[in-house]
C-alpha positions in Angstrom: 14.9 16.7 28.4 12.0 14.4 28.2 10.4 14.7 24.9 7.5 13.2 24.1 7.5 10.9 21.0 6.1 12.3 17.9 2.3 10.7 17.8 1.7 7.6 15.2 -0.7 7.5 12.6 -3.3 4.5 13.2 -2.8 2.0 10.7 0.8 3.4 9.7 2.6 0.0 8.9 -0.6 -1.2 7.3 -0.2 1.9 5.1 3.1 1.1 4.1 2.4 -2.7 3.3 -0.3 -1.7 1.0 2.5 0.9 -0.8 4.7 -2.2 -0.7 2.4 -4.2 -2.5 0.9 -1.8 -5.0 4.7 -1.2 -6.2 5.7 -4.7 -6.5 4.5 -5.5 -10.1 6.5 -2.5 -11.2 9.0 -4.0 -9.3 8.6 -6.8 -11.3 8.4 -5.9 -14.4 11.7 -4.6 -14.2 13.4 -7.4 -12.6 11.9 -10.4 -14.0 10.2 -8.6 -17.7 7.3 -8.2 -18.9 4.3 -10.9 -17.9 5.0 -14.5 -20.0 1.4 -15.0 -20.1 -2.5 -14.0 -19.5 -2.5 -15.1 -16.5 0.6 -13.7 -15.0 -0.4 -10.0 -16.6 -3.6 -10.5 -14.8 -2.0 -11.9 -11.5 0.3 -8.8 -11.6 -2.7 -5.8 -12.1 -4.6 -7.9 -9.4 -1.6 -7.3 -7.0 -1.6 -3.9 -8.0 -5.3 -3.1 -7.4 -5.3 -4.6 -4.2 -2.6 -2.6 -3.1 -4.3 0.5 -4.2 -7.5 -0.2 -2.2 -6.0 -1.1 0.5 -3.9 2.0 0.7 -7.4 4.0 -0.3 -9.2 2.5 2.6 -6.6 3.0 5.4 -6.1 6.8 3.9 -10.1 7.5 4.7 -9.8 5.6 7.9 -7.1 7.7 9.0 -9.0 11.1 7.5 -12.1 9.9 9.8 -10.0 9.1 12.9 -8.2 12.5 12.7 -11.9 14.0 12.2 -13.3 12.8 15.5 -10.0 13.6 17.8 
């Protein structure tokens, strides 16, 4: 009856923050409208970007983890 728990991915919650974050300007969009000005459109795609890389760079970390085990 002792199972063993299923093994995590490394960076898993880091993975899902950078998800979190790539999705919030679409999550703002629809709550708060479009961006008022330059700066807030620009604010918003830098979010987004971020996000993006971030999630890219833990996905090729975990692809060259699971490549040496």
């Amino acid at each position: 009856m002792n199972n063993p728990q299923p093994k995590k991915r490394p960076l898993q919650q880091l993975e899902f923050i950078c998800i979190v974050v790539a999705a919030m300007p679409g999550i703002l969009m629809f709550t708060g409208g479009r961006a008022q000005n330059r700066e807030q459109a620009m604010f918003r795609i830098l979010i987004f970007v971020i996000g993006v890389l971030g999630f890219v760079a833990v996905k090729i970390y975990q692809q060259k983890k699971q490549r040496e085990d």
